[in-house]
Structure formats: structure tokens, C-alpha cells
C-alpha positions in Angstrom: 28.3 -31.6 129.3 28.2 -27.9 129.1 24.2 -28.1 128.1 24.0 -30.4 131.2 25.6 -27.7 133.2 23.5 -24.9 131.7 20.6 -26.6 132.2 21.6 -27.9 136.1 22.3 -24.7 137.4 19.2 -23.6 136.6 17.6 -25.7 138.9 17.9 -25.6 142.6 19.9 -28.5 144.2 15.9 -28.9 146.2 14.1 -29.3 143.3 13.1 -32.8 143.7 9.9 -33.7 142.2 7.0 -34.3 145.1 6.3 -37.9 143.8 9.7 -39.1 143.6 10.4 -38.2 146.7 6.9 -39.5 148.1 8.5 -42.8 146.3 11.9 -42.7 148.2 10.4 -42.3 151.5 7.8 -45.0 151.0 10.6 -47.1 150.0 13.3 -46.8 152.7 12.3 -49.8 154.7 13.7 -52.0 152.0 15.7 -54.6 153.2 18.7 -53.0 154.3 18.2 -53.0 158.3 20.3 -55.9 158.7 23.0 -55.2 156.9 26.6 -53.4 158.4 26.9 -50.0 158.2 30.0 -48.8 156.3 31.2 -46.9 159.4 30.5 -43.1 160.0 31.2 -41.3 157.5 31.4 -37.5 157.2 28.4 -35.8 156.5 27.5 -33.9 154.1 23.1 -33.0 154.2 23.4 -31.8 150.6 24.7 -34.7 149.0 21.9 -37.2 147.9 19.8 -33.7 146.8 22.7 -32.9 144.5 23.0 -36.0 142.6 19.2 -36.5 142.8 19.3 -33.5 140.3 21.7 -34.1 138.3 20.2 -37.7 137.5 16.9 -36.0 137.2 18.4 -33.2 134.5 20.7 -36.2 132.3 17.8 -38.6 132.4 15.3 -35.8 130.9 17.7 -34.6 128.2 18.9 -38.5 127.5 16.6 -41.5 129.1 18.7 -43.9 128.2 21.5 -42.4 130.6 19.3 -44.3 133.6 20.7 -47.5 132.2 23.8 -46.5 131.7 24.6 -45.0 135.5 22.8 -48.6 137.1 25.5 -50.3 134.7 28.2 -48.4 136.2 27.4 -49.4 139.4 26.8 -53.2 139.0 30.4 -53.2 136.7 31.9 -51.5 139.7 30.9 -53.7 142.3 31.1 -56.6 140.0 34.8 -56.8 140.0 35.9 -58.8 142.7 39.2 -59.4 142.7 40.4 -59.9 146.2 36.4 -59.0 146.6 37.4 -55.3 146.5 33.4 -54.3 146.0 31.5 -51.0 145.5 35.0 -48.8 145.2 34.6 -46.9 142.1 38.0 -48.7 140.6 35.7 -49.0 137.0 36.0 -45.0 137.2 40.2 -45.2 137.2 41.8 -44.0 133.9 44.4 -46.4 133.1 48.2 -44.8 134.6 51.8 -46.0 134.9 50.3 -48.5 137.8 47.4 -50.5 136.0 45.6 -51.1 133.4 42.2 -50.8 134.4 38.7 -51.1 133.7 37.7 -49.1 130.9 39.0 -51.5 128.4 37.8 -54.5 129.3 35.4 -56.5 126.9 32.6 -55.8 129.2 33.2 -52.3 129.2 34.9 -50.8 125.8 33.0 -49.0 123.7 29.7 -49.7 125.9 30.0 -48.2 129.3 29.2 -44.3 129.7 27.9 -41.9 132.1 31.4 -41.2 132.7 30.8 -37.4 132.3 27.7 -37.6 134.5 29.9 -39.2 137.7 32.5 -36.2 137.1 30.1 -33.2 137.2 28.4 -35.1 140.1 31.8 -35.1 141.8 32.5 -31.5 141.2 29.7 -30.0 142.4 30.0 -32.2 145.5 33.8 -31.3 146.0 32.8 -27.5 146.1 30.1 -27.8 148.6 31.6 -30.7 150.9 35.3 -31.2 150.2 36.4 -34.9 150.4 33.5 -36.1 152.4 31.5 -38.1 149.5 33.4 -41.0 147.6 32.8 -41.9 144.0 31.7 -45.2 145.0 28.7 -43.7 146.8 28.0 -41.2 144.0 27.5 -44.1 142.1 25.3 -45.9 144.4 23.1 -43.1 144.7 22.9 -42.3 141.0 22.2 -46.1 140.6 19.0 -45.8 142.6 18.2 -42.6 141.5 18.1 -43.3 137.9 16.0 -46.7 139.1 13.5 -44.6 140.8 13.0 -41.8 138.3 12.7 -44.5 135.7 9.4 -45.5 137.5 10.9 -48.1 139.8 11.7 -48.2 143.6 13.9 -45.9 145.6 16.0 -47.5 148.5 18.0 -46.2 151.1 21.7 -45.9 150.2 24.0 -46.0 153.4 27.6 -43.5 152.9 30.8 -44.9 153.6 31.9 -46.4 151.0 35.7 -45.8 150.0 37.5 -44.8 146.5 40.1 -48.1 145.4 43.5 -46.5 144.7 43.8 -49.2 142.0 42.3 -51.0 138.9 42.4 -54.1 137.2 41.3 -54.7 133.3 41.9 -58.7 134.1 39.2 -58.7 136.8 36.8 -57.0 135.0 37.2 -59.7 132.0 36.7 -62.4 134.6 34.4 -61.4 137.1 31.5 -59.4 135.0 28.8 -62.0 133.5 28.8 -61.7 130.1 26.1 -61.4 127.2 26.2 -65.1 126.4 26.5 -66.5 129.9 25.2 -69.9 131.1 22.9 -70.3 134.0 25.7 -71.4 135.6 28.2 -69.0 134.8 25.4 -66.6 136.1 24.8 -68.6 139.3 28.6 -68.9 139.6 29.6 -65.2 139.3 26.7 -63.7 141.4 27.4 -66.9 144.2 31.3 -65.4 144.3 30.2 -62.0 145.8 27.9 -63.6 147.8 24.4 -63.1 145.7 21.9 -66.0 145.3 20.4 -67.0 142.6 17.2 -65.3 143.3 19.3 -61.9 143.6 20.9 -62.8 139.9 17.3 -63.2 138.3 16.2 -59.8 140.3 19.3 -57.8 139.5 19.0 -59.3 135.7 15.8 -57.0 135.8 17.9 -54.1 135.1 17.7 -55.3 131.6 14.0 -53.1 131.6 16.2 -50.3 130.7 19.3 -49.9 128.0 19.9 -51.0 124.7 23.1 -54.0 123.5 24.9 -53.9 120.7 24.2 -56.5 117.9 27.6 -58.1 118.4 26.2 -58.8 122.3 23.7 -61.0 121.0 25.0 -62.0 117.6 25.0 -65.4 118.7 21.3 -65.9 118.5 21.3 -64.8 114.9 23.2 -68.2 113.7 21.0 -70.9 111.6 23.5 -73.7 112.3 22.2 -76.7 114.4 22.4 -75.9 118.3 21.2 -72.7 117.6 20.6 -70.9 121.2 17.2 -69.8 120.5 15.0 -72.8 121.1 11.6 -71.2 123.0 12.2 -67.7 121.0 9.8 -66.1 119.4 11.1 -66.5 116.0 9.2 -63.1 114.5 11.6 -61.4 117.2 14.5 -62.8 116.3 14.4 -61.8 112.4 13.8 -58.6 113.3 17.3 -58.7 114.8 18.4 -60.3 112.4 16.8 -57.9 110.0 18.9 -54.9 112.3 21.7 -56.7 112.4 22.1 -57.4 108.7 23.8 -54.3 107.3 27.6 -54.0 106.9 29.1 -52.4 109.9 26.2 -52.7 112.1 28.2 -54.4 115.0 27.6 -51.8 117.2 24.0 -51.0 116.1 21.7 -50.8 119.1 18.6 -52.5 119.8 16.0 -51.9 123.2 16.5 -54.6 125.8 13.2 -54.5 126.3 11.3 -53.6 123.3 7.8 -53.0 124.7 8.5 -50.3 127.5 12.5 -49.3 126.9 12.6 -46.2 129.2 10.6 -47.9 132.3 11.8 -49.1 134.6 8.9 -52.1 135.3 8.5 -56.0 135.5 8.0 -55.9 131.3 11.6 -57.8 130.8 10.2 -60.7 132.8 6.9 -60.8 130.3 9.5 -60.6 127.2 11.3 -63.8 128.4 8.1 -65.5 128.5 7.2 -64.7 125.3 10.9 -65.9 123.9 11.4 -62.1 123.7 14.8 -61.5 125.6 17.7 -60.1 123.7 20.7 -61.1 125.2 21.9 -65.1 125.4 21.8 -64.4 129.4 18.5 -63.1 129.4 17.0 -65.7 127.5 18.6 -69.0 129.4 16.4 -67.6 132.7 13.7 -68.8 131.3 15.3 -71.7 128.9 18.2 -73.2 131.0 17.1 -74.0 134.6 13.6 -74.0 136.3 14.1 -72.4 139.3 15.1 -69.6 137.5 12.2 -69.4 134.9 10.0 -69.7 138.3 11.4 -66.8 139.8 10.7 -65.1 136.2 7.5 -66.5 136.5 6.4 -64.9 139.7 8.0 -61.3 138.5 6.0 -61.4 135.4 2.9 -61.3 137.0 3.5 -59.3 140.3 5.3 -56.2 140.0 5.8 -55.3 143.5 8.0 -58.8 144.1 10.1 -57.9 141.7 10.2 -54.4 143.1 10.8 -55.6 146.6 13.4 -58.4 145.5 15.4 -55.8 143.4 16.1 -53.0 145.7 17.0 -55.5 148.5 19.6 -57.4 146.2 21.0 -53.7 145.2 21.3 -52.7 148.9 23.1 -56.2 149.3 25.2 -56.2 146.1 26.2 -52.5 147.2 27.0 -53.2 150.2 29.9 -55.1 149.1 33.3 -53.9 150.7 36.9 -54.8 150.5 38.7 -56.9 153.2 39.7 -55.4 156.2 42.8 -53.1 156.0 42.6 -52.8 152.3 43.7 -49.2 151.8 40.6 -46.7 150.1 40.4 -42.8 149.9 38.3 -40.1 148.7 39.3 -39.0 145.6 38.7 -35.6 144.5 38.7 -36.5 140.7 37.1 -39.8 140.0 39.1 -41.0 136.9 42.6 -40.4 138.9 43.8 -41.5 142.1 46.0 -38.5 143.5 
């Protein structure tokens, strides 16, 4: 992190590159006109230029940090306990309150960009002092990671607030896991409110990131009922192949192995070639038709699945919690005083 810093304070918080700009302006019209404000929050003009450039300067020393900050954000606003949405609770370190998010199965050992958030925050306390949440820095660094990936840009309204809680149970139980059903899918993304079209757009994060082996160990099996009817068997002994060595539960493989660090419709062309890595990738196409006709329709036109993703993030993080559910602005992300 102290490279990171070197490196960002070299640049000006206005050095936004002309095209990705161009990109986020063009994009603004998005889907989000209908949707409720947060409220008026304060303002603070220098906010979405700061972690603009801080996404920019992590992504160019480490691509795969793009993923990793759009994960944060879906595993934030994933955990709907009491529907508590977008509120940065997956941020909390565990105190004498909770037990929170961190070490959940969908999280240990996986989710990162932790570093990235607090050095975001920082820099953003000095200039506008408790007037931008944790939950919106991760909003924006969501999109912005999307969009200097080679995707879309969206607006990102403020407002959101920080959860003074966490809860390691609703993480386990809300955030769809590598071997999920259709229906699990359909069920967890229908429980905040998300159709089933938004679950097969929002899956297209998978363009970006890398699993572990024991994500998708599953498909490796030879046993009858073997998951992996429609694969494309050549891919799936090269996993095997990865996956084969002593210890190598946590070695990575691409999500998508044709384009890794693009963020573009090429995850949709992998499930129609039995390409998909995870169990949950590979049912879209295998384990319901609607869903393998959305895939369908993404595969060959890029700007649906363009259009159809950033409105589904502008809905999924729009999610708030019920009325009169207490939030602040933390000044440190990982604590709550």
C-alpha cells in the first residue's frame, strides 16, 4: 500500500483519462431515473475524482484488483439480513458485538481490496470530513473498476449510510454460492428484489477475476451425475490438470479464460461453448432456458449486456435498509466508532 500511495500522490486527483470520462458521461442515462434518491447528502465535488484515481492507479499496478473491488460491492449489498443493503457492514472487523463478515465461507481467504477502500477513505476524510460513506466508496469503486476495465460507467447517486453492525450468519446465507442451482440463484437475487434477468446480467461480472480450485472442485468428479454435462471436456481437464497437485486448493484459475482483464460479453460466449468455470456459471446455460436465452442474446450483442448490467448495478445498489434502521459515516471503514 505504501507503492500505491507513492505512486497516487503523484497524480493529480483530475487526472482522469479523456476516454473514460467520455465513457461515463455517455453512460449516465443508464436506467437509474426512476429509482429514489438516497436523500441529500452532503457534498463533497471532489469525491468521485478521488476514487476515480485511486481505482485507476491499483488497477494499473494489479488488473485483477477490478474484480476484486466489484466483488466487494455485490458481497456488501448481498447480505440481506433484515434487507440492510449497500451499508459497507462486509468492511466491519469482527469486535466484542459481532462476528462479521470477513469470515464467512463466501468471503475468507477470497475477498480483498480491503486496503484499496481504506486509502480511498483517508484521503476522502482529509479533504471532506464525514461527508462520504464507505458504502458509497464502494459503489463508486464498483463502477469505476467496471468502466476502466472496458465496460460501462453509470451514475452512482450518494447517500448511502455506514451499518454500525455485521453479521457472519447472513453472509453464509444470503451470498449465492459457487455451486448454486438456478434456483438458489433465482431465489437469492428474487429476496433483494432482482429478477432473473438482473441475476444473469449481474453474473456477467464473472468477465473479470479468477476462483479458487476448491470453488469449482465439483466439476472435476468422474462419478455418475457428474455436473458437467454440455462442457467442453478439453476445458475441463485442463482444470483438472491445475487442480491436480497437492495443496493446490487455493490455486487460481481466470473466470474467463479468453479475455481475463476485460470487462466484455466474452463470459457469455464461454458458457456457450461449455466454457464456464464455476457450477453457477455453467447451470445458466445448462439448468433453465430462460436463462440460457438471456445468455444467448448477451453473447452476441454486447451493448444489451452493457445496458442490462449497469441498470441491475444501479438497482442492486440502490438497496437500503428499512426505515429508521440506524447508519453513520464512519471515519475508518473496518470499525464502527
Amino acid at each position: 500500500m505504501a507503492k500505491y500511495l507513492f505512486f497516487h500522490l503523484s497524480l493529480t486527483i483530475f487526472n482522469l483519462s479523456a476516454i473514460a470520462l467520455a465513457n461515463m458521461q455517455a453512460s449516465y442515462g443508464g436506467g437509474d431515473e426512476n429509482l429514489p434518491p438516497f436523500g441529500t447528502p452532503p457534498i463533497c465535488p471532489e469525491a468521485e475524482a478521488i476514487v476515480f484515481s485511486w481505482v485507476q492507479t491499483v488497477i494499473a499496478e494489479d488488473p485483477r484488483m477490478a474484480a476484486s473491488l466489484l466483488r466487494l460491492h455485490f458481497h456488501d449489498c448481498f447480505v440481506n439480513e433484515s434487507r440492510t443493503g449497500c451499508d459497507a457492514s462486509v468492511l466491519l472487523d469482527d469486535n466484542e458485538n459481532f462476528v462479521g463478515e470477513k469470515t464467512a465461507a463466501p468471503n475468507v481467504n477470497s475477498l480483498r481490496g480491503f486496503e484499496v477502500i481504506d486509502a480511498i477513505k483517508s484521503e476522502l476524510e482529509s479533504v471532506c470530513p464525514q461527508t462520504v460513506s464507505c458504502a458509497d466508496i464502494l459503489a463508486l469503486a464498483a463502477r469505476d473498476s467496471v468502466g476502466l476495465s472496458g465496460g460501462p460507467f453509470w451514475k452512482v447517486e450518494f447517500g448511502r449510510g455506514d451499518s454500525i453492525s455485521a453479521s457472519k450468519s447472513a453472509a453464509q446465507n444470503n451470498i449465492p454460492g459457487p455451486n448454486s442451482t438456478v434456483a438458489t440463484l433465482v431465489t437469492k437475487f428474487q429476496n433483494l428484489g432482482l429478477s432473473l434477468r438482473d441475476m444473469v446480467a449481474l453474473s456477467g461480472g464473472h468477465t473479470l477475476g479468477k476462483a479458487r480450485c476448491t470453488s469449482f472442485s465439483s466439476r472435476l468428479q468422474t462419478n455418475g451425475g457428474s455436473p458437467n454435462e454440455g462442457a467442453n471436456q478439453e476445458f475441463i481437464e485442463s482444470l483438472k490438470q491445475l487442480c491436480s497437485a497437492p495443496g493446490s486448493s487455493s490455486t487460481l484459475a481466470q473466470l474467463d479464460i479468453v479475455t481475463p482483464a476485460t470487462f466484455d460479453n466474452q463470459y457469455y460466449i464461454n458458457l456457450l461453448s461449455g466454457e464456464g468455470l464455476l457450477q453457477s456459471d455453467h447451470v445458466l446455460v445448462t439448468g433453465d432456458y430462460q436463462t440460457r436465452e438471456i445468455v444467448e442474446t448477451y453473447a452476441v450483442d454486447p451493448v444489451a449486456f452493457f445496458e442490462d448490467f449497469k441498470q441491475s448495478m444501479v438497482k442492486m445498489g440502490s438497496l437500503k435498509p428499512p426505515a429508521g434502521t440506524q447508519t453513520v459515516i464512519r471515519t475508518n471503514c473496518r470499525t464502527v466508532s
